[in-house]
C-alpha positions as a Markdown table, in Angstrom:
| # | Residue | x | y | z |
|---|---|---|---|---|
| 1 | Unk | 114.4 | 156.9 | 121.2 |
| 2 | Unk | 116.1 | 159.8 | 122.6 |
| 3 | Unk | 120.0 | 159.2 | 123.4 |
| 4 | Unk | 120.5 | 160.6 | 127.0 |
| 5 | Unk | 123.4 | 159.9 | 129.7 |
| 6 | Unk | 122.9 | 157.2 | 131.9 |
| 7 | Unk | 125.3 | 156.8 | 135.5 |
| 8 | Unk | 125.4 | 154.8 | 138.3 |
| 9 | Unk | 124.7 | 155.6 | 141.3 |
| 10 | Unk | 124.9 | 154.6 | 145.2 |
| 11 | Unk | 122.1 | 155.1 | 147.8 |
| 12 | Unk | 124.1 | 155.0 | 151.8 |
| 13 | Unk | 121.4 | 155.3 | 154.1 |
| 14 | Unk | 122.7 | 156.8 | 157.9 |
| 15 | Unk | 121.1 | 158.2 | 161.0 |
| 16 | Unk | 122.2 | 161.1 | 162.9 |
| 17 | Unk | 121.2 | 162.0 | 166.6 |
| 18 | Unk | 121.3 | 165.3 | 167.5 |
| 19 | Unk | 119.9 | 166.8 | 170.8 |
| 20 | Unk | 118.0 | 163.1 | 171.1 |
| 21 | Unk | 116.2 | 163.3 | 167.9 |
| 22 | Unk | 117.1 | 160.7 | 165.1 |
| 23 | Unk | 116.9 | 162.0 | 161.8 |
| 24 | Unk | 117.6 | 160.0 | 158.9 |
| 25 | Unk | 119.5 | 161.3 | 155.7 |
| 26 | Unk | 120.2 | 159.3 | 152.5 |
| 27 | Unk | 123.3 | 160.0 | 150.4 |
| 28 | Unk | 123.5 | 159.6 | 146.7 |
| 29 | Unk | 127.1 | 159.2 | 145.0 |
| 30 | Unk | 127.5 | 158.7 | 141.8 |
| 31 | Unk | 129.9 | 155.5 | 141.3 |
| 32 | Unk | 130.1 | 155.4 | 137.0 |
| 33 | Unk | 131.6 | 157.5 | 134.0 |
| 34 | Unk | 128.8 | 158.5 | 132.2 |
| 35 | Unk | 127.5 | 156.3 | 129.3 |
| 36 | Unk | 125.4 | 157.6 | 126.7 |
| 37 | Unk | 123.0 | 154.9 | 124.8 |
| 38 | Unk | 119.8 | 154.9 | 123.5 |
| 39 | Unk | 116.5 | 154.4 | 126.1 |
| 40 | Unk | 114.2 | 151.9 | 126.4 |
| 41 | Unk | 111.7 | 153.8 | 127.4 |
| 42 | Unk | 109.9 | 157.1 | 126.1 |
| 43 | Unk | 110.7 | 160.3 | 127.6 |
| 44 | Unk | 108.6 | 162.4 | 127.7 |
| 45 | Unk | 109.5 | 166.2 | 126.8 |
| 46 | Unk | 108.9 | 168.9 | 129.0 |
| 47 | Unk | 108.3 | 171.7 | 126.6 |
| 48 | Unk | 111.3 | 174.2 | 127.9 |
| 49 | Unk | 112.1 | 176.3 | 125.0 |
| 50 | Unk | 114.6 | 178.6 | 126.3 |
| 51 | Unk | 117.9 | 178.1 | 127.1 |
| 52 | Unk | 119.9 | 179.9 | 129.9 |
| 53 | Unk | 123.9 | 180.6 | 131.6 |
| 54 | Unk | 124.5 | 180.4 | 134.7 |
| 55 | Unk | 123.4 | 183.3 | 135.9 |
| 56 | Unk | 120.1 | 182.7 | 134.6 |
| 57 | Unk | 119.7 | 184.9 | 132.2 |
| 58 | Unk | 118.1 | 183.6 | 128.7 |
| 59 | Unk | 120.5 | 183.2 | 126.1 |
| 60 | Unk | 120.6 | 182.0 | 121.9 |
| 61 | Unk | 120.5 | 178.0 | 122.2 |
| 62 | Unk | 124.6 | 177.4 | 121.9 |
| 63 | Unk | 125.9 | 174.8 | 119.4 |
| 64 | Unk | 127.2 | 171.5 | 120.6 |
| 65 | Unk | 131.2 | 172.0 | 122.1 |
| 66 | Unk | 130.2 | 175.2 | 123.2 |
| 67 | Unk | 129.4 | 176.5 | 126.8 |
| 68 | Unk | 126.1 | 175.4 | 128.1 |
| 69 | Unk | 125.5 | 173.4 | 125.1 |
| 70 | Unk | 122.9 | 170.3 | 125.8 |
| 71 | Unk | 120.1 | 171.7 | 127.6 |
| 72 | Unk | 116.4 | 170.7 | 127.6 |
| 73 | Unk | 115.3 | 172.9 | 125.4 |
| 74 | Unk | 117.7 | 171.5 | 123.0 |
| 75 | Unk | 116.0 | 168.2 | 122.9 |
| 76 | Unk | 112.4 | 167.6 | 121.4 |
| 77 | Unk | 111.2 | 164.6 | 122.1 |
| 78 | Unk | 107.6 | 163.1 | 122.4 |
| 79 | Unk | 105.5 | 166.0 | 123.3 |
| 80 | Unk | 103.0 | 165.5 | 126.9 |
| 81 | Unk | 100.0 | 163.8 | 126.1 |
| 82 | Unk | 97.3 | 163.6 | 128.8 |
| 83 | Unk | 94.3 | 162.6 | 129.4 |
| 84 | Unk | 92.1 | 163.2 | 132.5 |
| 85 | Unk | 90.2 | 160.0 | 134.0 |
| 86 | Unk | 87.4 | 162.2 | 135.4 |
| 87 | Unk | 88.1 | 160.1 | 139.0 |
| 88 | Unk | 91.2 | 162.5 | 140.7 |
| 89 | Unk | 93.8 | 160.8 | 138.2 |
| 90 | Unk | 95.4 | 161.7 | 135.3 |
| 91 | Unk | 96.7 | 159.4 | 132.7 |
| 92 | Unk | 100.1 | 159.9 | 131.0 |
| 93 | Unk | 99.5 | 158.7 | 127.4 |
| 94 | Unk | 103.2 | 158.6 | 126.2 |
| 95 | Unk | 104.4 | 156.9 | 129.4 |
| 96 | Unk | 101.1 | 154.9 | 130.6 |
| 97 | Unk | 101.8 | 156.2 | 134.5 |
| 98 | Unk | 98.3 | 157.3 | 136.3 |
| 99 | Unk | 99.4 | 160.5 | 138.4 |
| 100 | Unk | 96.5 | 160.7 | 141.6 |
């Protein structure tokens, strides 16, 4: 499997009231140092084969230390595999989640 960083993270859940209307907002922190191991899991790839600064602009995939080093389409893992159940879902083959 693909070796990818894994954090921790904290969900804090709070309302806010403003001109009598509640409105609910959830904040994600991240609590953990990063911690790269190998998944249990398959991920699937997403076929990005570009890679890009940040401006945007497309650039030569850099080399590993260098800036913007480590994007997707620096990865190749197991490539999409689907298949479509003829009933309004689709099947993930790689995964085995059923998308409606």
């Amino acid at each position: 499997m693909t070796a990818i960083p894994k954090f921790t993270y904290r969900f804090t859940t709070f309302f806010i009231v403003i001109a009598g209307i509640a409105i609910g907002l959830i904040l994600l922190t991240q609590t953990g140092q990063a911690q790269t191991g190998d998944t249990t899991y398959p991920i699937v790839d997403t076929g990005q084969a570009a890679c890009y600064d940040d401006q945007g602009a497309e650039i030569t995939c850099p080399a590993e230390g260098e800036a913007f080093y480590g994007q997707d389409a620096q990865f190749a893992d197991t490539p999409a595999d689907y298949t479509d159940n003829g009933d309004g879902t689709v099947t993930d083959n790689v995964t085995g989640l059923i998308w409606t």
